[in-house]
C-alpha positions in Angstrom: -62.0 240.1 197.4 -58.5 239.9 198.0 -56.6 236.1 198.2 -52.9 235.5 198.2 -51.9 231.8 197.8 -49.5 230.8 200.5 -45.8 231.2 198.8 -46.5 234.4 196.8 -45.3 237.0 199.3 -42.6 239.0 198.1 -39.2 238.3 198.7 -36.0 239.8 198.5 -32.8 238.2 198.1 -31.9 238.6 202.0 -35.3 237.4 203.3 -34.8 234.0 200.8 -31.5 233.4 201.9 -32.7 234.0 205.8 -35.8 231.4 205.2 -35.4 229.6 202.3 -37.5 226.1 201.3 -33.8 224.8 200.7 -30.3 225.3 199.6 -28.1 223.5 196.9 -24.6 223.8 197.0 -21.7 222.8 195.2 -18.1 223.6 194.9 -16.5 224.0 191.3 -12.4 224.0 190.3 -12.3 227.4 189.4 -12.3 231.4 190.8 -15.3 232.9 191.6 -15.3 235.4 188.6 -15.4 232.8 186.0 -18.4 230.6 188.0 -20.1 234.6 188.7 -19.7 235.5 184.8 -20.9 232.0 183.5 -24.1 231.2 186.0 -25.3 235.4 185.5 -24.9 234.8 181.6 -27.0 231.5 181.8 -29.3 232.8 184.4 -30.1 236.2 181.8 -30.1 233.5 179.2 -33.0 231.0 180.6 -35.1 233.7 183.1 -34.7 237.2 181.5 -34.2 236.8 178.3 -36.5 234.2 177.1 -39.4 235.0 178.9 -41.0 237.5 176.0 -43.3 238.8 178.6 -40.6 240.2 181.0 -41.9 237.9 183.9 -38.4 237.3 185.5 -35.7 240.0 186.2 -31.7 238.9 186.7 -29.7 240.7 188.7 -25.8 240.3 190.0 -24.1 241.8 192.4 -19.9 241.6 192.2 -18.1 242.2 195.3 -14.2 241.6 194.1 -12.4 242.9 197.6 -14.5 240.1 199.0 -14.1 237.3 195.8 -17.8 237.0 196.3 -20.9 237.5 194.1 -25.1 236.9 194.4 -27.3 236.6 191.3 -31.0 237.0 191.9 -33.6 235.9 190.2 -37.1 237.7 190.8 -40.5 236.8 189.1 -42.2 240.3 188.2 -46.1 240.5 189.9 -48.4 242.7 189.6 -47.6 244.4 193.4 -44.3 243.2 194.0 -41.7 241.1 193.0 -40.7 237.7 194.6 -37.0 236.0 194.7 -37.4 232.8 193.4 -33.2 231.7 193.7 -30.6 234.0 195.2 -27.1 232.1 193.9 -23.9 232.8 196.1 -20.6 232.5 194.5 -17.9 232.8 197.0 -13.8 231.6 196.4 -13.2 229.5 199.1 -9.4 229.0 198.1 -6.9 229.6 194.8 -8.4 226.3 192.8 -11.9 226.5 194.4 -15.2 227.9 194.4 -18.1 227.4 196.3 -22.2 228.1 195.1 -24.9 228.0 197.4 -28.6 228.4 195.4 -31.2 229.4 197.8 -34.8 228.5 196.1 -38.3 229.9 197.4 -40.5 226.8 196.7 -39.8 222.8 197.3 -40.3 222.5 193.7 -38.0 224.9 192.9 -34.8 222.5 193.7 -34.5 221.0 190.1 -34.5 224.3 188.8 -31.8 224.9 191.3 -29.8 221.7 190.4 -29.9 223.4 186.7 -26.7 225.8 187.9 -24.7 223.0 188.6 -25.1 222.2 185.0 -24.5 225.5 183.7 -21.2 225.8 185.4 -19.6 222.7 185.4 -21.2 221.5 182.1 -21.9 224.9 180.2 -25.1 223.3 179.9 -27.9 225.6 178.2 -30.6 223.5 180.0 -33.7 225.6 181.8 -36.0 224.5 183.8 -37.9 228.4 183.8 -41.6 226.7 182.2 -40.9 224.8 185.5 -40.9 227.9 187.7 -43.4 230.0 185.2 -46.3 227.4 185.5 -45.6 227.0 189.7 -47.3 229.8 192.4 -49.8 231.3 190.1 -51.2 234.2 192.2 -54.6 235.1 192.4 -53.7 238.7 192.0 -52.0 238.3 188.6 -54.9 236.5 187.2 -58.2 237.5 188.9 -60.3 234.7 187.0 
């Protein structure tokens, strides 16, 4: 037998930002680069690198011509991987920044909050045993 929990279907960063269970945004006093560079090294920081069991992958996408940028962040499963936040950085002028954080789940939106801090305080807060402990799947742990 077969049983998916309702909010476990993969994801992709498109599908999450087409449907997501909400957005945070927030602009920031600086160019898009510097918010991109800081909020990818934070997000590798709290998701990729400290989950020992590579559970979460981080991945960022640069688009300079356009002085935009996404960062994903996926949660490995068995069958498929599922976007858990997809966070936009886009210049909206020469002082000015904006950052939209798509999240997958309700519960998902301190998590999300958590980016704000990283970029505006260089805060090393994570919120990932937040996000680990959420959505368990039957699949990945047939019990």
């Amino acid at each position: 037998m077969i049983v998916l929990v309702s909010g476990c279907a993969s994801t992709t960063g498109g599908q999450l930002r087409e449907n997501p269970a909400g957005v945070y945004s927030f602009k920031v006093s600086a160019d898009y680069k510097t918010v991109y560079e800081k909020a990818l090294l934070h997000a590798q920081s709290c998701y990729a690198l400290s989950a020992t069991d590579n559970t979460f992958i981080v991945r960022g996408n640069e688009s300079p011509e356009n002085r935009k940028s996404s960062i994903s962040i996926a949660r490995v499963r068995a069958l498929y991987n599922e976007t858990l936040f997809t966070i936009d950085v886009a210049q909206l002028d020469e002082v000015s920044t904006e950052v939209n954080v798509y999240y997958a789940q309700l519960r998902y939106k301190t998590a999300a909050m958590t980016v704000e801090k990283w970029i505006k305080q260089d805060s090393n807060e994570c919120n990932m045993s937040r996000v680990v402990l959420e959505c368990v799947c039957y699949l990945d742990n047939p019990r």
